[in-house]
Structure formats: C-alpha cells, structure tokens
GUMI-84610 format. One line per 4 residues: their letters; for each residue x, y, z of C-alpha. Coordinates in pm, 1 decimal, padded with zeros to 6 digits. Each point is the difference from the previous one (the first is absolute). Example, Ala and Ser with C-alpha at 12.3 -4.5 7.8 and 13.67 -1.06 7.14 Angstrom:
as) 01230.0,-00450.0,00780.0 ~ 00137.0,00344.0,-00066.0
//
This chain:
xxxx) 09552.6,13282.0,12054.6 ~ 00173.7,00295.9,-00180.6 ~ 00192.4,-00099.0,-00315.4 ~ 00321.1,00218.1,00027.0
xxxx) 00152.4,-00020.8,-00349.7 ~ 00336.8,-00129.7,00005.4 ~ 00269.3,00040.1,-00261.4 ~ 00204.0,-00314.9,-00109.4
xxxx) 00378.2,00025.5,00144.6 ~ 00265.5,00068.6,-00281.1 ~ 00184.1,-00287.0,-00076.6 ~ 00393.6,00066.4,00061.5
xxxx) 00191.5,-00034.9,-00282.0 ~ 00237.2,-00320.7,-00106.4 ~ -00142.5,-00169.0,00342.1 ~ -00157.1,-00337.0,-00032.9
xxxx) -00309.1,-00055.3,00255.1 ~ -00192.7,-00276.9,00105.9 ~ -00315.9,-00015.1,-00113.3 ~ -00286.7,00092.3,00237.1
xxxx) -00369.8,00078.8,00026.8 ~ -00084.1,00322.7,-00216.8 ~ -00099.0,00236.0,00293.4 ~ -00380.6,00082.1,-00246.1
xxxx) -00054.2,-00350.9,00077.5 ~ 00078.8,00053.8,00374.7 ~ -00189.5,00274.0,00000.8 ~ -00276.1,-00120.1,-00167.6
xxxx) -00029.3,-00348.3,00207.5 ~ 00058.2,00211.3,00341.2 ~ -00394.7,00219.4,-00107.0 ~ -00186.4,-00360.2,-00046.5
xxxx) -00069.6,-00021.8,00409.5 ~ -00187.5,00370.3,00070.1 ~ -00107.9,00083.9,-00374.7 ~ -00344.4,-00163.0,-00088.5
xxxx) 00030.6,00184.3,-00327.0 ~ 00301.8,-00177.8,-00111.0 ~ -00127.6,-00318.7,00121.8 ~ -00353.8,00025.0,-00192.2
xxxx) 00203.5,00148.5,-00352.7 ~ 00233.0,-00292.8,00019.2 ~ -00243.8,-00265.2,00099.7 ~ -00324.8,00089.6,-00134.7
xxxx) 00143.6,00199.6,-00332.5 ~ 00299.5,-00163.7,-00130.6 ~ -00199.9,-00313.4,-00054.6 ~ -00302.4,-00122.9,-00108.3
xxxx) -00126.3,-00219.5,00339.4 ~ 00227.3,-00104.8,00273.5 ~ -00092.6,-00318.2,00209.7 ~ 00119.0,-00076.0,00337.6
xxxx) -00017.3,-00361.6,00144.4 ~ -00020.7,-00212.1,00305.8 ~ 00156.2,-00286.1,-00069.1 ~ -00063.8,-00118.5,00338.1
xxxx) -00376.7,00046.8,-00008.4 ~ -00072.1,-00035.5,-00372.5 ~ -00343.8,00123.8,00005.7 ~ 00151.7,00360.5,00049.5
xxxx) 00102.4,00261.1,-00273.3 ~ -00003.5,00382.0,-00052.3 ~ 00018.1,00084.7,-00321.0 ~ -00035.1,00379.5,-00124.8
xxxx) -00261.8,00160.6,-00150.7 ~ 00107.1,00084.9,-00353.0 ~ 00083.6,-00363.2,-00030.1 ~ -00455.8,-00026.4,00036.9
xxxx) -00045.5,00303.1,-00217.1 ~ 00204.8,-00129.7,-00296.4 ~ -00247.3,-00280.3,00035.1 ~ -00289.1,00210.5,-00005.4
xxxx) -00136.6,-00112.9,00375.7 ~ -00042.2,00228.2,00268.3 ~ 00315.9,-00019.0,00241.2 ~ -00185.3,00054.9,00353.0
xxxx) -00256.0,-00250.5,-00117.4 ~ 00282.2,-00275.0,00012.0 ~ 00137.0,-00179.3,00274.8 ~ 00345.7,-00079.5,00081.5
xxxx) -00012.4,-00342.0,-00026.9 ~ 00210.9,-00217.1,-00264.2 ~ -00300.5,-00181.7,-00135.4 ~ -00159.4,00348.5,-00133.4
xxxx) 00310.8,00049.9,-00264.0 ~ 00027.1,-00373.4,-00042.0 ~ -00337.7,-00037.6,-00125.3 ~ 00033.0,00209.6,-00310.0
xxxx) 00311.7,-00146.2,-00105.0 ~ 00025.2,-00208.3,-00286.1 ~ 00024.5,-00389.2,00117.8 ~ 00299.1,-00075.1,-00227.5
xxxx) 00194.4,00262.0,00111.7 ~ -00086.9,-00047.1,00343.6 ~ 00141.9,-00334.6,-00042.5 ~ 00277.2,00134.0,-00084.3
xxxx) 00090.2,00273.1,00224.2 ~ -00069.2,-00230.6,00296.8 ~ 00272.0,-00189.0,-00117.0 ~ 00235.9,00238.6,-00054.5
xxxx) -00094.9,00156.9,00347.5 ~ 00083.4,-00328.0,00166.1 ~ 00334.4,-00018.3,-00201.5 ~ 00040.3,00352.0,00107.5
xxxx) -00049.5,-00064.7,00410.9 ~ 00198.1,-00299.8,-00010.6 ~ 00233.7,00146.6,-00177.3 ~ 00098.1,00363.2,00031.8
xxxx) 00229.7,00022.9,-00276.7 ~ -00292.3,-00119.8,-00253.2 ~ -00143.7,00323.1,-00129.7 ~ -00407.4,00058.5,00056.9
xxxx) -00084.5,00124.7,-00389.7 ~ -00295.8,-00021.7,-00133.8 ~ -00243.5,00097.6,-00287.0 ~ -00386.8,-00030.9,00180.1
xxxx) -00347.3,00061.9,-00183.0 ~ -00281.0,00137.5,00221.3 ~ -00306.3,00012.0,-00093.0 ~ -00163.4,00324.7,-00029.8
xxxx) -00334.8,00129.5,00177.8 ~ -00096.8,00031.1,-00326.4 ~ 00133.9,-00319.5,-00156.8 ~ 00258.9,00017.8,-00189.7
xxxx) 00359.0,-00117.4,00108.6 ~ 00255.0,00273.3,00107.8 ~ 00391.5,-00149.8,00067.4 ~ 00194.8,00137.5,00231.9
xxxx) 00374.2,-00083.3,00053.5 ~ 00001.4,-00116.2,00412.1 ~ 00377.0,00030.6,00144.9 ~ 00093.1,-00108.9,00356.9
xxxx) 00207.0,-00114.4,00260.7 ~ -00031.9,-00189.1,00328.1 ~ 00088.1,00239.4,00319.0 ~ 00169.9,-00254.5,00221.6
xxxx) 00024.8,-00069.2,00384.5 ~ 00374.0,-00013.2,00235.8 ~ -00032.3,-00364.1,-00119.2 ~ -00075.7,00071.2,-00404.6
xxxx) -00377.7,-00127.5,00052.7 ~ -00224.6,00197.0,-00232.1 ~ -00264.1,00214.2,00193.7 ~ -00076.0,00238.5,-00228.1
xxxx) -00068.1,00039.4,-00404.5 ~ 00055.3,00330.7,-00150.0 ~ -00114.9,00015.0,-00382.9 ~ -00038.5,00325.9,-00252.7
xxxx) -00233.3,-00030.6,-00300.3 ~ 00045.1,00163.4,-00320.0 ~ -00272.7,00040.0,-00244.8 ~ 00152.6,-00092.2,-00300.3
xxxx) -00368.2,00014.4,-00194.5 ~ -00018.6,00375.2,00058.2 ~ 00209.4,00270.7,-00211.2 ~ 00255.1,-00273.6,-00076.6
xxxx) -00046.8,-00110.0,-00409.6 ~ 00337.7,-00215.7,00014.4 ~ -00068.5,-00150.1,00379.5 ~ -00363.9,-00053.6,-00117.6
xxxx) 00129.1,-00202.7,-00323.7 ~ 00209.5,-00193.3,00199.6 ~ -00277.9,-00104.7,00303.1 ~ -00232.0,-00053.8,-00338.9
xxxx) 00250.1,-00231.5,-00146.9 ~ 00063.0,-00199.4,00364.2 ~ -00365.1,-00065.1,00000.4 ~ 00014.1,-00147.3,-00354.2
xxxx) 00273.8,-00208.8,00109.7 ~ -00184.6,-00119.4,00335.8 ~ -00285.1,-00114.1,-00231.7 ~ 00234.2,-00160.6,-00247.1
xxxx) 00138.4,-00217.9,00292.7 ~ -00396.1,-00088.9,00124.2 ~ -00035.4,-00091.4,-00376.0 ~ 00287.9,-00199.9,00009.3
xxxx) -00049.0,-00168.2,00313.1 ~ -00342.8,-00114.5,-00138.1 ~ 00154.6,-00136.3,-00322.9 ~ 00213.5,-00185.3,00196.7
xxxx) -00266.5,-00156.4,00201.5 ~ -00196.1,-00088.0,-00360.3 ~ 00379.5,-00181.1,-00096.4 ~ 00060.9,-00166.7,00305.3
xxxx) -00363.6,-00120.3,00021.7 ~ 00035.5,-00093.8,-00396.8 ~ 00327.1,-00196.9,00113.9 ~ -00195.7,-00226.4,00328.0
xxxx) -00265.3,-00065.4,-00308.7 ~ 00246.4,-00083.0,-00262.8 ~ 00178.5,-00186.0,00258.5 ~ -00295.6,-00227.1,00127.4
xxxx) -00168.0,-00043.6,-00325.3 ~ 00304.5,-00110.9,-00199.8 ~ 00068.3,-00262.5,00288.3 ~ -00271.7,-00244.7,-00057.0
xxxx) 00102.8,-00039.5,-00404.0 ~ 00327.0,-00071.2,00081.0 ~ -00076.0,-00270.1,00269.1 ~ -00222.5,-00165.2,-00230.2
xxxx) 00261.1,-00003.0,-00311.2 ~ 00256.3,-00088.9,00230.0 ~ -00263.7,-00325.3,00155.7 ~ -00063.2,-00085.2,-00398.9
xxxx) 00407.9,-00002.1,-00051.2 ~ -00000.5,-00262.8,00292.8 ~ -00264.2,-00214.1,-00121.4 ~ 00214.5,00004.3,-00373.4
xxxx) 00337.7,-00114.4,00207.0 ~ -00208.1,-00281.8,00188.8 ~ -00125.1,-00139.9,-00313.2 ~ 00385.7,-00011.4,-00139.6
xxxx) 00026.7,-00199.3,00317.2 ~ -00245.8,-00269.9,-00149.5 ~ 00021.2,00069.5,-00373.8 ~ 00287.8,-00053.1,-00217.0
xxxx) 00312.4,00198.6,00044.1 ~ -00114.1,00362.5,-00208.2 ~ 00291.6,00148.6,-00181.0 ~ 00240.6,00220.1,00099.8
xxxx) -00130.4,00284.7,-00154.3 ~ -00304.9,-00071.2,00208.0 ~ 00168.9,-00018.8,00287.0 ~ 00165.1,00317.7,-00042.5
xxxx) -00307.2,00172.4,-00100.1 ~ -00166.4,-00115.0,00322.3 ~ 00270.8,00076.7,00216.2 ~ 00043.0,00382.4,-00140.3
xxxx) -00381.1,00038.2,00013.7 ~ 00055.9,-00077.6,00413.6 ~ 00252.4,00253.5,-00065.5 ~ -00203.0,00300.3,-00116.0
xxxx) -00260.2,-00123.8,00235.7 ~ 00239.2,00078.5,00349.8 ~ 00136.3,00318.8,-00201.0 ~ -00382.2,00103.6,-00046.8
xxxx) -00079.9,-00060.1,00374.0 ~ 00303.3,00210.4,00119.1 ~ -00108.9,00309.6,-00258.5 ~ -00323.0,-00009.2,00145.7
xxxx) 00156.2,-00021.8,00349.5 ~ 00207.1,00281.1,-00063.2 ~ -00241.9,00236.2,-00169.4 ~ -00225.6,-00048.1,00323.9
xxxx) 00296.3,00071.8,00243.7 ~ 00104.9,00292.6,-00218.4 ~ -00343.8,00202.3,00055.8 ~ -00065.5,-00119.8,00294.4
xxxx) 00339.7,00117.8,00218.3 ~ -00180.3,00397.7,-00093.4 ~ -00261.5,-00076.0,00243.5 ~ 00222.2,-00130.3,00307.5
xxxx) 00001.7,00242.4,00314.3 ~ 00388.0,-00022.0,-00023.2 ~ 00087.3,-00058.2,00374.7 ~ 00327.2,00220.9,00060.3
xxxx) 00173.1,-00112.7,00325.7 ~ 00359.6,00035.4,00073.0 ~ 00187.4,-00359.0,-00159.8 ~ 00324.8,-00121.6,00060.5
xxxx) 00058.9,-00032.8,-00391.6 ~ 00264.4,-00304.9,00040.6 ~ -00335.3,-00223.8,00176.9 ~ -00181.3,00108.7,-00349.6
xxxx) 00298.8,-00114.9,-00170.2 ~ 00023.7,-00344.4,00182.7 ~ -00359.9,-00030.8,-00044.8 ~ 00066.8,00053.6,-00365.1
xxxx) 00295.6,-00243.8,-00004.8 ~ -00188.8,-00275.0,00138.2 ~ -00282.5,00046.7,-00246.1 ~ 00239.1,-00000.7,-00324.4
xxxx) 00193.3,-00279.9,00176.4 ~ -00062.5,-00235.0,-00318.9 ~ 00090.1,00175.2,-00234.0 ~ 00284.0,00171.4,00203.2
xxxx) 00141.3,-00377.4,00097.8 ~ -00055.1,-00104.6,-00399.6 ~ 00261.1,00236.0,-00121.9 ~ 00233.3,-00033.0,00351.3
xxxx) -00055.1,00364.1,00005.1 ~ 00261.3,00154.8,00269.6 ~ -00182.9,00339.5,00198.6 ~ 00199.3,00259.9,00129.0
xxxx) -00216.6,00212.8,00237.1 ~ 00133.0,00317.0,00172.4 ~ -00135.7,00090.0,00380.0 ~ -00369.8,00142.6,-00111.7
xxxx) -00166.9,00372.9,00148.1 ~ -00411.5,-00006.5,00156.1 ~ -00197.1,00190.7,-00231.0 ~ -00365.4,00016.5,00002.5
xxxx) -00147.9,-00266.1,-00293.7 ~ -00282.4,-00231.6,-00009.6 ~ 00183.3,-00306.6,00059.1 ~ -00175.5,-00265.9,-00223.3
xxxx) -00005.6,00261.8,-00284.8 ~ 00372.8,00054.4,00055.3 ~ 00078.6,-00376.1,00027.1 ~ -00188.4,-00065.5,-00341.3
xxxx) 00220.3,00288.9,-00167.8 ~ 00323.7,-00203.7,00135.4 ~ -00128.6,-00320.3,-00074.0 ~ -00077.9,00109.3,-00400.1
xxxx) 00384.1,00154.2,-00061.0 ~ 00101.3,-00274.3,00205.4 ~ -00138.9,-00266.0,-00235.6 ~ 00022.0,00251.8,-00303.6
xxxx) 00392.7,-00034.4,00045.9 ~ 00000.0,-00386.8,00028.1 ~ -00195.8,-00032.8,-00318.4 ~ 00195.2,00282.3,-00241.0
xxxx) 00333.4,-00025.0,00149.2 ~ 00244.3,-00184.7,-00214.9 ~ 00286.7,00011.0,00269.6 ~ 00132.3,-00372.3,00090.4
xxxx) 00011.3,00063.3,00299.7 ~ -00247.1,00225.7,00106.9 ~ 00078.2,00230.7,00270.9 ~ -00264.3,00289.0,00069.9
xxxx) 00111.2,00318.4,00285.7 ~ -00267.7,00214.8,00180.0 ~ 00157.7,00327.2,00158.4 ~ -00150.4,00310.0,00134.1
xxxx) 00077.2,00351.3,-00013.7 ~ -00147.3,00314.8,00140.2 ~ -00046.1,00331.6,-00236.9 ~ -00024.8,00281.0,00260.5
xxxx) -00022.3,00236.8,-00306.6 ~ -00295.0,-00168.4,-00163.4 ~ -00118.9,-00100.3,00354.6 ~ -00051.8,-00372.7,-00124.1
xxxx) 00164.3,-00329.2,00129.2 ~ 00099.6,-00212.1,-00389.3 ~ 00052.4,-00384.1,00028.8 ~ 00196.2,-00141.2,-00254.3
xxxx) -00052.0,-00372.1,-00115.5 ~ 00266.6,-00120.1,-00247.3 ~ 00060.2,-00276.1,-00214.5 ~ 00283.4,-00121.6,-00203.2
xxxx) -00160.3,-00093.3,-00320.6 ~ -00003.9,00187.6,-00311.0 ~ -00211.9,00272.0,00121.8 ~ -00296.2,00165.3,-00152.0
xxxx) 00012.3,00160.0,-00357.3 ~ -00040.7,00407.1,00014.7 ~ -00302.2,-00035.9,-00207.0 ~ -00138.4,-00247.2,00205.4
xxxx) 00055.0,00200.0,00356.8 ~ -00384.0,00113.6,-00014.5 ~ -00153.8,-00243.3,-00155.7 ~ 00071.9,-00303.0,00181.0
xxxx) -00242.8,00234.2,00265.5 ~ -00302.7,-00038.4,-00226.9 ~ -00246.6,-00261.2,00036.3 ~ 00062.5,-00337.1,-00217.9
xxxx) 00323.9,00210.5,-00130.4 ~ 00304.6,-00239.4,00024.0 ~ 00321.7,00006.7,-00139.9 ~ 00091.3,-00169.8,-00373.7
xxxx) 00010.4,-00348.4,-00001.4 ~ -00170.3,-00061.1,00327.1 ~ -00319.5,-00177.7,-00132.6 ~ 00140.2,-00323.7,00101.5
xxxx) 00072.9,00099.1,00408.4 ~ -00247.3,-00044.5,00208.7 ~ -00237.6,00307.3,00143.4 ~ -00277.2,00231.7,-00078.3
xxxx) 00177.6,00307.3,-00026.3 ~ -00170.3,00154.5,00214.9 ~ 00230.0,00002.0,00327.9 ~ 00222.0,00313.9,-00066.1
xxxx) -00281.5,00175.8,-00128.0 ~ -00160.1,-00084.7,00347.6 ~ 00291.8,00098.8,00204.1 ~ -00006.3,00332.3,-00153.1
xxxx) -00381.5,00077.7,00036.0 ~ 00124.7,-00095.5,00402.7 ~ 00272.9,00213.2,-00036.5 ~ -00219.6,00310.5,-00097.1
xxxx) -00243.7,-00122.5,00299.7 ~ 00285.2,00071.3,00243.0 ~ 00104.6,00325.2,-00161.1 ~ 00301.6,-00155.0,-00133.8
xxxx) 00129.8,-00112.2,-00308.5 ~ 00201.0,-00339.6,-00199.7 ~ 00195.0,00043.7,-00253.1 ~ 00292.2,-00141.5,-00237.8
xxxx) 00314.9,00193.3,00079.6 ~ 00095.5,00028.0,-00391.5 ~ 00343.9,00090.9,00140.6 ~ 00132.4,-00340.6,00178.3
xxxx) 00238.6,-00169.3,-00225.7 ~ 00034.6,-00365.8,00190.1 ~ -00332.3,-00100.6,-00060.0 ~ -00400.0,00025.3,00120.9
xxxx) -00007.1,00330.1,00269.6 ~ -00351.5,00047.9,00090.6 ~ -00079.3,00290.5,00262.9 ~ -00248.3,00024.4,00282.4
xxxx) -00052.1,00395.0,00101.8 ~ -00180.3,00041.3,00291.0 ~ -00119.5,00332.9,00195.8 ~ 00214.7,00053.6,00297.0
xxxx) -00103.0,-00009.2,00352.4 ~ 00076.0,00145.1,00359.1 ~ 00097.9,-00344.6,00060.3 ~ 00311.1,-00053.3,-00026.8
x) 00045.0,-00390.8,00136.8
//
C-alpha cells in the first residue's frame, strides 16, 4: 500500500471541535493489515520479546525471537510451548506473576505488571519488565494473553538499579520469612516447655492449701501470699498462651471466602457474652456488607475489642455501636466499633497494639496483652488495617479497614 502524505486540516479559527482520532493515527492503524514491514518494526523492534498465549490450550505460546536472543539461546531451536520460557524463570517470581495473572483474568481491570528474572544461557539472571492484557471473547472469557518484555538489564543504569534493588528486597522477604519460622518455632518451644513448670508449681500450691485444710489456720499474710502466687501462676499460663498464638497466626493459610460480617459479629457476641452481660453492655449494630475474611480470624479480632471495651470502659452503662461505611476513594469498606468510656490517650493510640503493651494502671485487669496486638497481625493478614481513631471525642473508636470487593451484598 502507497503512503500518500497527507497534510493536517487547518483548524478554523474561534470554533470549538470535538475531539477526534488524529488522522496519523488513522493512517497509521489503516497500513497494519497489508504492510509486513510495519507489523515486524512494531512487534519485533519496539520491544524486547513479545509473547502470545492460548489461554484455552495452555501448553501453547509464540513468543518472538529477540525475546531468545536477549537470553543468549538460539530462537529456532525453541519451541512455542509455555513450559520452555517458564523453565528459566526464577521460582519466586513465577509465584508471583501467576498470581497476578489470575488476578488479572478474573479481573480485567487488575493491571498484569511485572518485574521477571530469567535465567541466562549463560547463567546469570537478566529481568525483564513483562506487561499484558487478556484479549477477551463476545462473553469477556479470556482466550488469548498478549505480553511485551522489556529488558531492563540492558543499556538501562537506572532500570537496572531498580530490578537490582527488587531482587534485594525479594531476598530480604525469604530472609524474613525464615526468621519468622525460627520465632514461631521458638514460641511452640517456649510455649510447651514453660507448661510443665507451671503445672507442677501450680500442683505444689494445691498441696500447701490442702494442708491449711488440716493444719492450723496460717495467717493472713499467708493466705494472701498463696492466693497472689495462684495469681501470677494463671497470668503466666495466659502469656505463654498468647506468645504461642501470636507467632503462630503467621503460618495460617488465611482462608478468604466471602462473610456476611454481622454472623462474625454474632459469633463474636456470643463468645464475649460474659463479660458483655457483666457490665450490661447495650450493642448497637448497623445492617453489615460480605467482604471476603477468614471468618474465625475475623471473629477473634471482634471478640478482643469486644472484651477490650468491657474491661477499659469506665461508662456506667456501657453501650458499644458497630457501623460500616464504604470509602470508594480509598477503595476500602471501615467498620467502626465505639465505646462510651473515656477513650484511649493520644500517646497510647499505638501502643496499646504492641505485645504485653497496656494502658497505665491496667496491671490489675485481667489479660495478657496480647489480643489487640493479635488482631492487628490479622488485620495485616487480610490486607487491612485497626487502628485508634485519635479523632473521636465520646470515647473508645477503634477501626476495621478492609480491602473492598466486587461484592457488594
């Protein structure tokens, strides 16, 4: 086809247009079909490998040839077939891309971004940046997955900083993940090896009381010292509880479903029902969205402000509200659980979160302080967050931020 150059019309003067396609891009779009030259400059030069998918027979690719030369491997010796790219790929970031190529087909609006390491015909790692998108049937299946790859470990210093500096950071988070193995391992130890001291002490402490039984009456100050030593004793047991359930919640597969939050909330209700009926505690609870959350997780994180608010709260009459709102600019839905006590101190906001952190004066109230310390760590598990809204002025606001969803039950 004959390119005829074409000279862009003149606007007209003090006349507002529409806007419409610039007629270089018409042009250019209408020599794609019959020009092979076009086709091979725009596919095979602009980028550095382009891949081209079957997503309804997965074993079948095409990807280009300079993607296999900037590998060093010979392009005709390859075969089109997914497993001869996805062999060289670095596991981790496999991992990774897989899932955000699954986000990406069930979602079309999720972008398909990522950093990748190959390795090399010679061994060492090259990273390209892989881009894509999901070519969709009439009825928005995905059939097809189109991706470009840049080299960004070729000419590149700044790119080539940057892919250096994600792989230091994918090996901090392996080195992290294994430390927190080594803690939550250290914590079942801990845990089972502190147990059988206690139980002993505790059988000794018994033995003391049955003699008083027999004996004459001990004094009061022996009385007292045995009855705060069966104190410490339950206030050990519940540390040592705590610190095990604190390590331990890293290494649960958190089971996302979509959960009617109000059944979590019930659930939690019924669970602080003691302490809940001790202070005639009147709930409030608006109508409650489905969000994806690991249900028991969730219903622990109620069940600790829950119980939280019945112990610090010096209201009279206690009256705790749960409402919901949903932050289409942040994309998040926020529960809101309020009390009407005297609230949290500013200074205190963050720590409270802290393990074995609790407020001034609280030695005395029953608890590990471990529980909001807990819900956070759960709250980071679902990509969320719990804080102290510093801002409330009518008491205790604590707030539940969740990721939101499609659904919108």
């Amino acid at each position: 086809m004959a390119v005829t150059a074409r000279q862009a019309p003149a606007p007209q003067a003090h006349v507002r247009t529409e806007p419409s396609e610039h007629y270089l891009k018409t042009e250019l779009f209408s020599l794609l079909p019959s020009r092979s030259d076009v086709q091979d400059f725009l596919l095979l030069g602009a980028f550095d490998g382009i891949r081209y998918w079957n997503l309804e027979n997965r074993d079948h690719e095409w990807i280009s040839p300079g993607f296999w030369r900037a590998l060093g491997y010979a392009a005709e010796a390859m075969p089109h077939i997914a497993a001869a790219h996805q062999a060289i790929v670095d596991p981790h970031d496999l991992k990774n891309s897989t899932a955000a190529l699954n986000q990406h087909l069930a979602d079309p609006h999720h972008p398909y971004d990522q950093i990748i390491r190959f390795k090399h015909a010679q061994g060492h790692t090259v990273s390209f940046r892989c881009r894509g998108f999901a070519i969709r049937d009439d009825n928005g299946v995905p059939v097809r997955m189109l991706c470009t790859h840049f080299n960004l470990s070729a000419d590149n210093p700044k790119e080539h900083e940057l892919t250096e500096e994600i792989s230091s950071l994918n090996l901090r988070l392996e080195n992290l993940e294994a430390h927190n193995k080594i803690l939550k391992d250290f914590a079942a130890v801990i845990a089972h090896d502190l147990t059988a001291p206690i139980r002993q002490t505790n059988m000794f402490l018994n033995f003391l009381e049955a003699d008083f039984e027999t004996e004459p009456a001990p004094s009061d100050s022996a009385r007292n010292a045995i009855a705060n030593m069966g104190t410490a004793l339950d206030r050990m047991r519940r540390i040592i509880k705590s610190l095990h359930e604190l390590y331990r919640v890293k290494a649960f597969d958190i089971d996302l479903r979509p959960t009617p939050i109000g059944a979590v909330i019930n659930n939690a209700v019924a669970l602080s029902k003691e302490y809940l009926d001790e202070r005639g505690a009147q709930l409030n609870i608006a109508g409650m969205p489905t969000i994806p959350v690991d249900p028991d997780l969730m219903t622990q994180v109620f069940q600790n402000i829950l119980v939280n608010a019945c112990k610090y709260s010096d209201a009279e009459n206690l009256s705790i509200d749960i409402t919901v709102e949903r932050d289409t600019a942040r994309e998040c839905v926020i529960v809101y659980i309020d009390d009407n006590g005297s609230g949290v101190p500013a200074d205190c906001a963050e720590r409270i979160f802290e393990p074995y952190r609790r407020l001034e004066h609280a030695d005395e109230i029953e608890g590990s302080g471990i529980g909001l310390a807990l819900s956070r760590r759960i709250m980071t598990l679902h990509r969320g967050a719990v804080y102290v809204d510093p801002h409330f002025k009518h008491g205790a606001r604590f707030v539940l931020s969740f990721p939101d969803s499609a659904d919108k039950a």
